[in-house]
N, C-alpha and C positions, 0 to 999 in steps of 0.2 A: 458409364453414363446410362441414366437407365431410358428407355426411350416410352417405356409404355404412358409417362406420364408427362411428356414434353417438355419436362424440364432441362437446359441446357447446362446445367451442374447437378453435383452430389454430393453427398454430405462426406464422402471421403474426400475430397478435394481439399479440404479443409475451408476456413474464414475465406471471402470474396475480396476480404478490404484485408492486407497486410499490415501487420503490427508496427512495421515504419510508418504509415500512413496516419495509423491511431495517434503516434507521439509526434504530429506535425513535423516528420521528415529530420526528426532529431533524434542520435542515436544514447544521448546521455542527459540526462538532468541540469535544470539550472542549480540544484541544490547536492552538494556531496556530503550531505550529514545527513542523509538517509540510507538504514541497514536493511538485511534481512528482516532481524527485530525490533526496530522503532515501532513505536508505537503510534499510531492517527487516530484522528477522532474529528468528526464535523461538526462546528459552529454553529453552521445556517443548516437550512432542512432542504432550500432547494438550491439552484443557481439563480442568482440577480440578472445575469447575462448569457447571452448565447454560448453554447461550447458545446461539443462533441454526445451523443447517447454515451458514453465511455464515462467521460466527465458524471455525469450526473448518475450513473449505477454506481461509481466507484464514491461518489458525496452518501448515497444513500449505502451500501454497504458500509460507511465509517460513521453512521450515527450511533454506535456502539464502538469501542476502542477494539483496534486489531490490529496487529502484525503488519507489517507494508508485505511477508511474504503470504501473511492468509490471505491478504485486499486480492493477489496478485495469482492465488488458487483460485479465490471463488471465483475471479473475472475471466479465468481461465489464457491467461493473457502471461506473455514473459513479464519477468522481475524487471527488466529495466522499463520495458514503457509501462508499467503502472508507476515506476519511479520516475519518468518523464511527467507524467498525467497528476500526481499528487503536487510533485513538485511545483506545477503551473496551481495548483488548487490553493496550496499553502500560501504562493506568493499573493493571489486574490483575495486570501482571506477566512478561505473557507472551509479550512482545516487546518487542526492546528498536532502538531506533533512533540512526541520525547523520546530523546534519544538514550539509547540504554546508560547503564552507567559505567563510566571507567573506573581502571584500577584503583587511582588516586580516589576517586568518590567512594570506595567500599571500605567498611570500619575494618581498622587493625585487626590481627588474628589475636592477640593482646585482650583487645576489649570485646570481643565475642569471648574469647576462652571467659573473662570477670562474669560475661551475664550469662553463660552455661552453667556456671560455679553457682551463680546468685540462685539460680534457678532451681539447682539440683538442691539448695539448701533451705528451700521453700516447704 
């Protein structure tokens, strides 16, 4: 603690306000279709309604699409409570998300091999 400047914390301490606290004492998401790599992106530009400084950095961090695990660096913040914190976002309205793609959504090896072929005889 350093005393010469009367402050009663230090920047080693870490955050004041625990990362439980941030995701309103919840340890998991209302939504389980959010990954590492989903993808977010904001709607609105601000909030309509009251909610957390967390809420509203992580609105303006997703006015450009990112990763739920970039949202989750920049805010310097663990992966689950940004995935708590969007979670409540997404259900309000104010981001909206996509989730990667599964096996069954990706074209055959078949029909890529035809448009490598089509390609290479361009």
């Amino acid at each position: 603690m350093k005393e010469e400047d009367g402050s009663w914390y230090d920047e080693e301490a870490g955050p004041l306000v625990r990362p439980y606290f941030l995701a309103g004492g919840r340890s998991r998401p209302a939504r389980n279709d959010l990954e590492m790599i989903t993808l977010v992106v904001a709607v609105a530009e601000e909030l309509g309604e009251r909610l957390g400084p967390e809420y509203a950095e992580i609105l303006r961090l997703c006015q450009h699409p990112s990763s739920v695990a970039e949202v989750a660096a920049m805010m310097d913040l663990p992966l689950m409570v940004v995935k708590v914190i969007l979670s409540d976002l997404i259900e309000r309205g104010y981001v909206i998300f996509r989730s990667p793609p599964t096996t069954s959504d990706l074209p055959s090896p078949e029909l890529l091999q035809a448009v490598l072929d089509g390609i290479r005889r361009i």
